[in-house]
mmCIF file of the N, C-alpha and C atoms, coordinates in Angstrom:
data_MODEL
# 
_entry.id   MODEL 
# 
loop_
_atom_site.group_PDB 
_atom_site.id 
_atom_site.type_symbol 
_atom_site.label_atom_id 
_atom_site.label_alt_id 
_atom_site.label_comp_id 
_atom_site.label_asym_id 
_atom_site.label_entity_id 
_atom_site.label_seq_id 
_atom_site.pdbx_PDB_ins_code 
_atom_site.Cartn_x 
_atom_site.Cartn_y 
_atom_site.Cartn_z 
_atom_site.occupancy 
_atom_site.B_iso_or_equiv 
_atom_site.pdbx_formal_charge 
_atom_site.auth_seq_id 
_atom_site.auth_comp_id 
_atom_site.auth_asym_id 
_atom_site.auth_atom_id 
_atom_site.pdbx_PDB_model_num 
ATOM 1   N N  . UNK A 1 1  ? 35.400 -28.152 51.803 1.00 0.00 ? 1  UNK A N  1 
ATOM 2   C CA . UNK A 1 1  ? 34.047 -27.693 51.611 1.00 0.00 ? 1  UNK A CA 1 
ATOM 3   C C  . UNK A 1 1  ? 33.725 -26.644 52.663 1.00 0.00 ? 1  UNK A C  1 
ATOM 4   N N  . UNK A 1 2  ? 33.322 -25.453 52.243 1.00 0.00 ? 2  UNK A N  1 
ATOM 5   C CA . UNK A 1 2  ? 32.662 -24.354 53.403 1.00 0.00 ? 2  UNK A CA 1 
ATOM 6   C C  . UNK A 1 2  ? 31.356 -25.249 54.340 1.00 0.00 ? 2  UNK A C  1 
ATOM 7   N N  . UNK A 1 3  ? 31.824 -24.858 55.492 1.00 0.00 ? 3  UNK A N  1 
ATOM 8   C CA . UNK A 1 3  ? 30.578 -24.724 56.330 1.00 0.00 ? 3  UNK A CA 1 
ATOM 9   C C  . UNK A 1 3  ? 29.125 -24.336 56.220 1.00 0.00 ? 3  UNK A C  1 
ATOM 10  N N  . UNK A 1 4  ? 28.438 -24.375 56.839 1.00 0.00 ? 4  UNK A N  1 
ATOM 11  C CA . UNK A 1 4  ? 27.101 -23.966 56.142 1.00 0.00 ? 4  UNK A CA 1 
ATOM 12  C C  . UNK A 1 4  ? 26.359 -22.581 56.940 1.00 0.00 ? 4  UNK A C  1 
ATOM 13  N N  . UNK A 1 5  ? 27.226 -21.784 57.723 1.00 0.00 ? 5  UNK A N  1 
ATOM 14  C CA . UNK A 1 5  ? 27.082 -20.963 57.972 1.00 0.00 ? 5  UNK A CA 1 
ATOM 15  C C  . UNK A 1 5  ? 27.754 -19.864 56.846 1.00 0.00 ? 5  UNK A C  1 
ATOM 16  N N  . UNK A 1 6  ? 28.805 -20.451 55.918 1.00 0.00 ? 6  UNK A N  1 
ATOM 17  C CA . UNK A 1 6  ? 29.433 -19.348 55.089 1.00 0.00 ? 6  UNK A CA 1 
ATOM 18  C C  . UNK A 1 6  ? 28.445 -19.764 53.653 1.00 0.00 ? 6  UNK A C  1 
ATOM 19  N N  . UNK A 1 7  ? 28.175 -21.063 53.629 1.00 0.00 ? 7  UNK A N  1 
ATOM 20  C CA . UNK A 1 7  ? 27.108 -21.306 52.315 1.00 0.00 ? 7  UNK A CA 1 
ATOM 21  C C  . UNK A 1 7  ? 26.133 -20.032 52.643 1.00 0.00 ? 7  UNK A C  1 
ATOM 22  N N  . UNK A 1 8  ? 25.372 -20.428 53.701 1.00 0.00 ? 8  UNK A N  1 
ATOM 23  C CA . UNK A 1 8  ? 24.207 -19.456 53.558 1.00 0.00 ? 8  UNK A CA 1 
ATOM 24  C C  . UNK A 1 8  ? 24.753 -17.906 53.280 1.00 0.00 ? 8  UNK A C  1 
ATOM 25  N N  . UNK A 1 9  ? 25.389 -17.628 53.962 1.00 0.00 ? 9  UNK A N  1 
ATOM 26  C CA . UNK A 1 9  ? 26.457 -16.096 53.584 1.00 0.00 ? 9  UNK A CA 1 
ATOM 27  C C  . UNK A 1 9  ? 26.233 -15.853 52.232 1.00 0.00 ? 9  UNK A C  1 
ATOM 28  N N  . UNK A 1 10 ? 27.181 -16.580 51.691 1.00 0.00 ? 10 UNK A N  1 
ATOM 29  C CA . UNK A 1 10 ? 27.196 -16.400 49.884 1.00 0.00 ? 10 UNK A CA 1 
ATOM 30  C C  . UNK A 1 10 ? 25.994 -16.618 49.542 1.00 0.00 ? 10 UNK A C  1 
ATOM 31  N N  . UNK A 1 11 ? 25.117 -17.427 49.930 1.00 0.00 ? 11 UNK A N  1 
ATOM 32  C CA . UNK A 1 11 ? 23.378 -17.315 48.951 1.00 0.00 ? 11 UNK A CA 1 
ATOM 33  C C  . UNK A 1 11 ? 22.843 -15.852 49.695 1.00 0.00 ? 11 UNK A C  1 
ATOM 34  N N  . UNK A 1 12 ? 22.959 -15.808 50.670 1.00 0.00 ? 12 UNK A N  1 
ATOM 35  C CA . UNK A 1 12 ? 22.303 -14.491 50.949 1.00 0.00 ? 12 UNK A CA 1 
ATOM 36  C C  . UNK A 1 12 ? 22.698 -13.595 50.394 1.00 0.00 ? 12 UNK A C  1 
ATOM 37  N N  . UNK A 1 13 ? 23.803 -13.008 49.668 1.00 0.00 ? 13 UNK A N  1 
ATOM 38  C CA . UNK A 1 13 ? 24.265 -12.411 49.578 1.00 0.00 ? 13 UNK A CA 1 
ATOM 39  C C  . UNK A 1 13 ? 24.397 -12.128 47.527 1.00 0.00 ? 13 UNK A C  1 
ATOM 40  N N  . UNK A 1 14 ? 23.875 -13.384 47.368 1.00 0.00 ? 14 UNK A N  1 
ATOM 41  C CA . UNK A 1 14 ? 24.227 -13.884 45.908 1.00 0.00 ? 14 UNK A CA 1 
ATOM 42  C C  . UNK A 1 14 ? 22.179 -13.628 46.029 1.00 0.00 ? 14 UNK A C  1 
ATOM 43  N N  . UNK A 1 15 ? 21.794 -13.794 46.099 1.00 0.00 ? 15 UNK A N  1 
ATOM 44  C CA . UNK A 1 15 ? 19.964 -13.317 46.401 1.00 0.00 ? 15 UNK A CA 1 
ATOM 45  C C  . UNK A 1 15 ? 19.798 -11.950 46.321 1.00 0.00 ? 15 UNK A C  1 
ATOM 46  N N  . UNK A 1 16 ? 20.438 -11.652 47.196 1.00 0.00 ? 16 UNK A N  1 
ATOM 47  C CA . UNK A 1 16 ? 20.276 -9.539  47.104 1.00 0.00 ? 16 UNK A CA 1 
ATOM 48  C C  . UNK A 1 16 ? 20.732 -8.965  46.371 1.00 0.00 ? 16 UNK A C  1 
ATOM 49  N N  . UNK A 1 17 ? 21.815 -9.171  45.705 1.00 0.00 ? 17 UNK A N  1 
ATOM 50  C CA . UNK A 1 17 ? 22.268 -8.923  44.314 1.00 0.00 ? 17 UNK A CA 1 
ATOM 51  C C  . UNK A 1 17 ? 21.486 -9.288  43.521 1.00 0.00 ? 17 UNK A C  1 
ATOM 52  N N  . UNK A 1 18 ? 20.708 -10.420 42.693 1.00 0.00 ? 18 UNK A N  1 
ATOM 53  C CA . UNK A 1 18 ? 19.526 -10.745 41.903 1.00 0.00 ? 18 UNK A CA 1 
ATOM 54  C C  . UNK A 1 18 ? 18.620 -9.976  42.091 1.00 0.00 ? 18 UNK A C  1 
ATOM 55  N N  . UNK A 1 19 ? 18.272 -10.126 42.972 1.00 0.00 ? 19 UNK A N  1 
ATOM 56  C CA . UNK A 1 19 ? 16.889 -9.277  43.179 1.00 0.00 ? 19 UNK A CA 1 
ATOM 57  C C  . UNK A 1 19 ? 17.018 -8.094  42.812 1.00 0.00 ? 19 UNK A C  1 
ATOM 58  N N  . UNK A 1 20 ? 18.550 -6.854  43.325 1.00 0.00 ? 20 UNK A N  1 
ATOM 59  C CA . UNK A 1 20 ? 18.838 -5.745  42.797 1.00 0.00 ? 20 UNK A CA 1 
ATOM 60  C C  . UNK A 1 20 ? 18.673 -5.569  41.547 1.00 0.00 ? 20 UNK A C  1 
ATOM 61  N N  . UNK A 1 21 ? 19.130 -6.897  40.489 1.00 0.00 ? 21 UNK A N  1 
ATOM 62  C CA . UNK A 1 21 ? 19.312 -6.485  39.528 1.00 0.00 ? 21 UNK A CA 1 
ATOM 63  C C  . UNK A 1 21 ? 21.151 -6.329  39.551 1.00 0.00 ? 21 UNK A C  1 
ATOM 64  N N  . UNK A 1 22 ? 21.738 -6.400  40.221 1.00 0.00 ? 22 UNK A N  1 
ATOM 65  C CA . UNK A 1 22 ? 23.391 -6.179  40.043 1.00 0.00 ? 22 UNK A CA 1 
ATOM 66  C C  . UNK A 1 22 ? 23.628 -7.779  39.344 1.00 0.00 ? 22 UNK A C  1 
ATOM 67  N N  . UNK A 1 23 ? 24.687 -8.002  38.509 1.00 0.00 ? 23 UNK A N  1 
ATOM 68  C CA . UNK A 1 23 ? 24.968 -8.941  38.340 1.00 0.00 ? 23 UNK A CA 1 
ATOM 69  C C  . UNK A 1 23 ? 26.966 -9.109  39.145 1.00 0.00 ? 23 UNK A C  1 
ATOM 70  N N  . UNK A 1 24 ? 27.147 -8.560  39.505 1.00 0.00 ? 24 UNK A N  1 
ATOM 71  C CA . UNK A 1 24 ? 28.412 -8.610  40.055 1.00 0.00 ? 24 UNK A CA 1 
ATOM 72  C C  . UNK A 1 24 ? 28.512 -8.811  41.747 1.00 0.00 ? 24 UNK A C  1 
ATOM 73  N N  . UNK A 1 25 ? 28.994 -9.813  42.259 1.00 0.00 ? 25 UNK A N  1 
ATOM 74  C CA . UNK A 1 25 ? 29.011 -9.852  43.512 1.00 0.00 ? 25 UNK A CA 1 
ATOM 75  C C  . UNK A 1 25 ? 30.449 -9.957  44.203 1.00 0.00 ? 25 UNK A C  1 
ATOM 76  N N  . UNK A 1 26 ? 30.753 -9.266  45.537 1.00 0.00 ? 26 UNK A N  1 
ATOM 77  C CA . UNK A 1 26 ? 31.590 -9.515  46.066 1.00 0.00 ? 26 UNK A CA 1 
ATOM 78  C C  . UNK A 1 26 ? 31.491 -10.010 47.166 1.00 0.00 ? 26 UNK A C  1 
ATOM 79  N N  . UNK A 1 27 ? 32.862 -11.254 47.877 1.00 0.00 ? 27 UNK A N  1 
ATOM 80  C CA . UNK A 1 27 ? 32.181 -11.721 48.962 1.00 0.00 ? 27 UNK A CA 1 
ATOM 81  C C  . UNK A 1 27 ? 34.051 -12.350 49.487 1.00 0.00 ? 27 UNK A C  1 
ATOM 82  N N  . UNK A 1 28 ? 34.303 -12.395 50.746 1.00 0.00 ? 28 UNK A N  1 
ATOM 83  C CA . UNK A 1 28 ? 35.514 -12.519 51.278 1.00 0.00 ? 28 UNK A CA 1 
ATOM 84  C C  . UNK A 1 28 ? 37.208 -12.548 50.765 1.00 0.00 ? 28 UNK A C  1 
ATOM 85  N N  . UNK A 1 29 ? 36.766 -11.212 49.867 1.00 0.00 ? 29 UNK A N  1 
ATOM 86  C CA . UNK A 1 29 ? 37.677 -10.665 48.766 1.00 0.00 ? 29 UNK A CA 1 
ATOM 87  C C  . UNK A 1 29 ? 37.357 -10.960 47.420 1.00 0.00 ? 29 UNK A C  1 
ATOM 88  N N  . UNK A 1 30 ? 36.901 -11.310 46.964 1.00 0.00 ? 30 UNK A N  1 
ATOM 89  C CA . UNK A 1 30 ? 37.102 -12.224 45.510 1.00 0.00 ? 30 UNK A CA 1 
ATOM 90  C C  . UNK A 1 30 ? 35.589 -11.351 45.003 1.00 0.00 ? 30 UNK A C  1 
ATOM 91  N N  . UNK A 1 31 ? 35.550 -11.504 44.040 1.00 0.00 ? 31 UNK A N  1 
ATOM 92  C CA . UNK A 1 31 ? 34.417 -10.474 43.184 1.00 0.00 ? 31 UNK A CA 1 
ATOM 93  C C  . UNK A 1 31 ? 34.117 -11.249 42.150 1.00 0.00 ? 31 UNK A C  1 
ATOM 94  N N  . UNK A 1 32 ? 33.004 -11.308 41.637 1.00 0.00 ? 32 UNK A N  1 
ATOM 95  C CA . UNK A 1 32 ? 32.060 -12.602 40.709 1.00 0.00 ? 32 UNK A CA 1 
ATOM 96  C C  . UNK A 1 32 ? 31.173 -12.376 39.674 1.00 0.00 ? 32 UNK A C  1 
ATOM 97  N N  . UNK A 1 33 ? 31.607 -11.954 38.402 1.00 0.00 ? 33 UNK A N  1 
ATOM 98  C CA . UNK A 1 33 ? 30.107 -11.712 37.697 1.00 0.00 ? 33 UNK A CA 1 
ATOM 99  C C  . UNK A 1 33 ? 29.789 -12.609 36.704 1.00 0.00 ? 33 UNK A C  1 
ATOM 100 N N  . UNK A 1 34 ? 28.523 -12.202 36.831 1.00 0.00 ? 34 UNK A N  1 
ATOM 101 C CA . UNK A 1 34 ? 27.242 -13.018 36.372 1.00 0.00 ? 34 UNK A CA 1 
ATOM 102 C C  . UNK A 1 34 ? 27.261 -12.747 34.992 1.00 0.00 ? 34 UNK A C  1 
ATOM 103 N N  . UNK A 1 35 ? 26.618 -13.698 33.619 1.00 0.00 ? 35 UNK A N  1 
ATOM 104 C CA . UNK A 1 35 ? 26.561 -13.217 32.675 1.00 0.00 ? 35 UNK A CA 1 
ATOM 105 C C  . UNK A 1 35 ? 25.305 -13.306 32.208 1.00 0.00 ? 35 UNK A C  1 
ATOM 106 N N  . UNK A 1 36 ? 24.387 -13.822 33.366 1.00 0.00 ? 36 UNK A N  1 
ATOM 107 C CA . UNK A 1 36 ? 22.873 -13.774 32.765 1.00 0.00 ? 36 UNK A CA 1 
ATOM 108 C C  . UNK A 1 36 ? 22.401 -13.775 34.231 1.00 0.00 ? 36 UNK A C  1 
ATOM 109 N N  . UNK A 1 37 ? 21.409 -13.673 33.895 1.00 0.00 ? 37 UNK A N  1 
ATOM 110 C CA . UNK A 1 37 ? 20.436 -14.428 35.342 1.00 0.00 ? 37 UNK A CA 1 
ATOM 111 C C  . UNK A 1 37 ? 20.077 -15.420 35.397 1.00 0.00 ? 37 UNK A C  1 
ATOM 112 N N  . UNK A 1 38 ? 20.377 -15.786 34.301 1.00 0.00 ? 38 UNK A N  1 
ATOM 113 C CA . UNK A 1 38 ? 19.697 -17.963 34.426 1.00 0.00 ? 38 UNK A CA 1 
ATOM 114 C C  . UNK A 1 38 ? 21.238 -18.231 35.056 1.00 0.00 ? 38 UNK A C  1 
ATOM 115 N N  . UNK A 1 39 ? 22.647 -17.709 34.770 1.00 0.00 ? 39 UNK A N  1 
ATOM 116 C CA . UNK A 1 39 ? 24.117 -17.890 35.298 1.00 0.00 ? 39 UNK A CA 1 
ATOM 117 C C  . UNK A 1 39 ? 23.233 -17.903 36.966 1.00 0.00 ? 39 UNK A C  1 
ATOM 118 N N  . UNK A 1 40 ? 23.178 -16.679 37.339 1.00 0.00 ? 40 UNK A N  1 
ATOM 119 C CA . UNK A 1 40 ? 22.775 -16.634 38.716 1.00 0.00 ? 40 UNK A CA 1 
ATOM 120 C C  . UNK A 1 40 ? 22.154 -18.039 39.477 1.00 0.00 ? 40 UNK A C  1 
ATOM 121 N N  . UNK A 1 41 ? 21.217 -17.746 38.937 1.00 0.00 ? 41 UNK A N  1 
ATOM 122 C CA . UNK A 1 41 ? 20.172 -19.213 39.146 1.00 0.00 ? 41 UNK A CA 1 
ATOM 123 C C  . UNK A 1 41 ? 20.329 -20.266 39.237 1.00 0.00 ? 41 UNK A C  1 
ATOM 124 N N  . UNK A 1 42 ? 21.116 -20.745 38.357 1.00 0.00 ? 42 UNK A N  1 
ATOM 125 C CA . UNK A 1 42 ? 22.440 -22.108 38.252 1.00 0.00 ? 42 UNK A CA 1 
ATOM 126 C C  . UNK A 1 42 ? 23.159 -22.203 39.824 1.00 0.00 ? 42 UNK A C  1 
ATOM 127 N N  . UNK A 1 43 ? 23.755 -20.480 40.266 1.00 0.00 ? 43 UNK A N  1 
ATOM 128 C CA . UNK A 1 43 ? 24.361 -20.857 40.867 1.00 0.00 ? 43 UNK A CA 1 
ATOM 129 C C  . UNK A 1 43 ? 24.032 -20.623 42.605 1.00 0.00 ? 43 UNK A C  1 
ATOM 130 N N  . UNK A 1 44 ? 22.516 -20.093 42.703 1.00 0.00 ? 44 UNK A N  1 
ATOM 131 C CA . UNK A 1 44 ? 21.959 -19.947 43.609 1.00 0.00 ? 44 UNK A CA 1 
ATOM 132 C C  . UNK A 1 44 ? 20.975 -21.778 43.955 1.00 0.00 ? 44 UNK A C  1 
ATOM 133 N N  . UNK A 1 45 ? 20.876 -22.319 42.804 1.00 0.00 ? 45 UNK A N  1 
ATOM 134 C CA . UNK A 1 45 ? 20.296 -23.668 43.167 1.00 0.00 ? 45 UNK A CA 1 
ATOM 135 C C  . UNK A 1 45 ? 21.594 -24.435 43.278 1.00 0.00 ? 45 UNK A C  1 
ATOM 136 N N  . UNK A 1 46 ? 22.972 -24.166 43.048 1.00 0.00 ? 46 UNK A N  1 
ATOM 137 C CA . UNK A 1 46 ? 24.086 -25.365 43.599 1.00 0.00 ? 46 UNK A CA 1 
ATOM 138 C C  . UNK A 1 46 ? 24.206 -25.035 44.898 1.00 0.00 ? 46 UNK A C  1 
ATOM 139 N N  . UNK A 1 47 ? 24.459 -23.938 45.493 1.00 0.00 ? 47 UNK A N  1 
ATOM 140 C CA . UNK A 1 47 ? 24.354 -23.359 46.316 1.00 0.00 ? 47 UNK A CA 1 
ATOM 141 C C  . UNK A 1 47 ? 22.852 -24.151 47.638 1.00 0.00 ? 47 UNK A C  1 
ATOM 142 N N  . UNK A 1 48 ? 22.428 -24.200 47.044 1.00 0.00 ? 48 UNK A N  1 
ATOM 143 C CA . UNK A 1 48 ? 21.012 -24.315 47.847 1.00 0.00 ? 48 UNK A CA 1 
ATOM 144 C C  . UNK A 1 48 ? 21.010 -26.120 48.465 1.00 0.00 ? 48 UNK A C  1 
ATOM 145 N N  . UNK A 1 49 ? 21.285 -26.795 46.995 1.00 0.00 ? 49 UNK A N  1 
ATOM 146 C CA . UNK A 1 49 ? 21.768 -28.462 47.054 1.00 0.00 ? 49 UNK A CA 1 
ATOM 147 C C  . UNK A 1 49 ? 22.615 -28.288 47.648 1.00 0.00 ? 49 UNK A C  1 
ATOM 148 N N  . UNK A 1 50 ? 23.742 -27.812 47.805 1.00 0.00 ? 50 UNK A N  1 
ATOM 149 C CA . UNK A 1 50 ? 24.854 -27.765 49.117 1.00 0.00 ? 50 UNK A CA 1 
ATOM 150 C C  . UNK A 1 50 ? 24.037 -27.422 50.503 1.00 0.00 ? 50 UNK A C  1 
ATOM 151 N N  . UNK A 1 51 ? 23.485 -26.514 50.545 1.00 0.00 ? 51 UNK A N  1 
ATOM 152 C CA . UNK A 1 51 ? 23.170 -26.400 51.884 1.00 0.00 ? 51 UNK A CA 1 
ATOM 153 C C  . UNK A 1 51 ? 22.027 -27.451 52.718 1.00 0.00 ? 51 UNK A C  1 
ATOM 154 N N  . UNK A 1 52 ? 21.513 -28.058 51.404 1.00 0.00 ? 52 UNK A N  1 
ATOM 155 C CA . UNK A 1 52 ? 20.551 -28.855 52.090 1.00 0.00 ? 52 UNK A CA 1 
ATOM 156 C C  . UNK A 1 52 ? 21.787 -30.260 52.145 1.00 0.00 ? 52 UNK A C  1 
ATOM 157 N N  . UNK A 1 53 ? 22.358 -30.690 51.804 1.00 0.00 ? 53 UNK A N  1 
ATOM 158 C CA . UNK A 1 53 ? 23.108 -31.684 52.330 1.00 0.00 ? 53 UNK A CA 1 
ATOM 159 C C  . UNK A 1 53 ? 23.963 -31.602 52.995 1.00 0.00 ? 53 UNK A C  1 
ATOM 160 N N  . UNK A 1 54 ? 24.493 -30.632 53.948 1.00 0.00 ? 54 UNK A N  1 
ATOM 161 C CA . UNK A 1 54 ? 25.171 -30.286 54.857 1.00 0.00 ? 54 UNK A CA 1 
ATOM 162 C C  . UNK A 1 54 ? 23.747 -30.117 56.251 1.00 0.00 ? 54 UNK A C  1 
ATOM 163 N N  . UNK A 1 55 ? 22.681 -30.091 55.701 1.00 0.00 ? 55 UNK A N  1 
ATOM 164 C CA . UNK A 1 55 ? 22.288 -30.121 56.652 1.00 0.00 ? 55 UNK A CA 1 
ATOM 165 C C  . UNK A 1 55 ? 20.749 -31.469 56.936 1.00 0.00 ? 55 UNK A C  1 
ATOM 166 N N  . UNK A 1 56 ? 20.741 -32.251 55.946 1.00 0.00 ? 56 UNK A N  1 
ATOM 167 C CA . UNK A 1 56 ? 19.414 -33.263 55.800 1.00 0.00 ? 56 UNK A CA 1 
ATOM 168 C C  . UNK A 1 56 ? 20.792 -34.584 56.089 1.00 0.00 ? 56 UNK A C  1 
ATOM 169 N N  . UNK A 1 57 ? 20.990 -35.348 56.665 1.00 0.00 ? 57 UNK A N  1 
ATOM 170 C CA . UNK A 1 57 ? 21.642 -36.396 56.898 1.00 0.00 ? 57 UNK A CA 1 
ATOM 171 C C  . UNK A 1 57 ? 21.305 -37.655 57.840 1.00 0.00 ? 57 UNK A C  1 
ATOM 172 N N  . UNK A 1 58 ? 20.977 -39.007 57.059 1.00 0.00 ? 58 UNK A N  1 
ATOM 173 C CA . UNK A 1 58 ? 20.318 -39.760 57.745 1.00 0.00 ? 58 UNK A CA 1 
ATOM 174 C C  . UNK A 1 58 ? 21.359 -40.363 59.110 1.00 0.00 ? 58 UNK A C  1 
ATOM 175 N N  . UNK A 1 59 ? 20.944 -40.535 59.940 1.00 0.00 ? 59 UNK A N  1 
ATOM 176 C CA . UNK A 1 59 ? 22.074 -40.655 60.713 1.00 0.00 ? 59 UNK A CA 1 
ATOM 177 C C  . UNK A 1 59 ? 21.951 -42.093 61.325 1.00 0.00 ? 59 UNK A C  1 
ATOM 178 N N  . UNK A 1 60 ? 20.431 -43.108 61.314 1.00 0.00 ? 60 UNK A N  1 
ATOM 179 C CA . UNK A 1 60 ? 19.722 -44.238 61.904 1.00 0.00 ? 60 UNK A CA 1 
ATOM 180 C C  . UNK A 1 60 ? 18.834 -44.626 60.720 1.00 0.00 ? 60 UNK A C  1 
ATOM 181 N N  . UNK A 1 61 ? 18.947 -45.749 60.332 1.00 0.00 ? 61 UNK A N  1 
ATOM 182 C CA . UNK A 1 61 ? 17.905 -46.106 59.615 1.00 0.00 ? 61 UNK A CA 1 
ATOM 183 C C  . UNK A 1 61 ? 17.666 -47.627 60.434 1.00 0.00 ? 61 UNK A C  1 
ATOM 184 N N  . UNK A 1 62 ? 16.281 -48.135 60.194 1.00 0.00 ? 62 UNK A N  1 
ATOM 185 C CA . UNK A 1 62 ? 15.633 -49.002 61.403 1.00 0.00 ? 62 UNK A CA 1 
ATOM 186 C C  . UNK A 1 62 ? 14.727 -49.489 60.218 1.00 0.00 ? 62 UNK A C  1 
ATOM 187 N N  . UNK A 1 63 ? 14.480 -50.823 60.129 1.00 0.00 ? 63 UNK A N  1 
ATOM 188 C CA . UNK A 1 63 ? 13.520 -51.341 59.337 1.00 0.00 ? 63 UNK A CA 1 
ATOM 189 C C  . UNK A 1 63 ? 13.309 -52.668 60.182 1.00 0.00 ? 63 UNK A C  1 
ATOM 190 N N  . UNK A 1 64 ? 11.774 -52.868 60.017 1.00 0.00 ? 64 UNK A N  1 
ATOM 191 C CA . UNK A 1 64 ? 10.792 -53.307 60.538 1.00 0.00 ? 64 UNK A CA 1 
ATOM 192 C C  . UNK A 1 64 ? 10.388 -54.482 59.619 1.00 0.00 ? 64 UNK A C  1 
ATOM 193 N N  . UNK A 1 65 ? 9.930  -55.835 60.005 1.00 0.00 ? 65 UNK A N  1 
ATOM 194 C CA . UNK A 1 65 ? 9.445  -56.813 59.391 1.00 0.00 ? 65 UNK A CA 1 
ATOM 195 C C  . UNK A 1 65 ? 8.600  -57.542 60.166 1.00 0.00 ? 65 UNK A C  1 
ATOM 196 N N  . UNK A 1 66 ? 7.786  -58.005 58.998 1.00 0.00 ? 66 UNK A N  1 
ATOM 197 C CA . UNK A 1 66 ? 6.850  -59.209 59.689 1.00 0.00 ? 66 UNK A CA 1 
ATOM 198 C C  . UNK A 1 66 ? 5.936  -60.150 58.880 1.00 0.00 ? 66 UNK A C  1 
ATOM 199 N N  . UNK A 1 67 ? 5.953  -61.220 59.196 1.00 0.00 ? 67 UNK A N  1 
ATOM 200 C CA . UNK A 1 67 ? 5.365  -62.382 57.814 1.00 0.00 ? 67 UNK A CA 1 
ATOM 201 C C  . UNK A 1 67 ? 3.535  -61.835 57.927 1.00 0.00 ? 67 UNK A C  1 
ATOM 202 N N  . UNK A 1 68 ? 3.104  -61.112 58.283 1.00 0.00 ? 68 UNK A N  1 
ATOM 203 C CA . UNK A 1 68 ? 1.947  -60.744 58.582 1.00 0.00 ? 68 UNK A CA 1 
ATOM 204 C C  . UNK A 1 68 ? 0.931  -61.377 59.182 1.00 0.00 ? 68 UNK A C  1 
ATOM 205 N N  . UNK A 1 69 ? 1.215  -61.896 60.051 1.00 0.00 ? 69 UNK A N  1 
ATOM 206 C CA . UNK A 1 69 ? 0.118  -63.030 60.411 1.00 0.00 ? 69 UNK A CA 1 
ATOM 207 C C  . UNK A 1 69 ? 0.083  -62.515 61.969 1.00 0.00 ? 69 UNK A C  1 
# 
């Protein structure tokens, strides 16, 4: 799995192309095209779910009780 310094790379990079309007992207040799913009979108939100779980991770969970009295 890439790091999440090269995730963000490729979304940044996969973003400025959309927005251009290019549907073809290149990125650490390899070259990528798009066949729609909903394609894009698909692959700018997997992209995005990757980066948030490389970086949201519970690391402590602590639970608390009491008969209420």
């Amino acid at each position: 799995m890439a790091d999440l310094a090269q995730l963000t790379a490729w979304r940044d990079v996969l973003m400025a192309a959309r927005y251009q309007g290019i549907r073809t992207v290149e990125y650490d040799g390899k070259r990528v095209t798009y066949a729609s913009n909903a394609e894009m979108a698909a692959a700018l939100a997997d992209l995005n779910r990757q980066i948030v779980g490389a970086t949201d991770r519970i690391s402590v969970v602590r639970i608390q009780s009491s008969k209420g009295l």
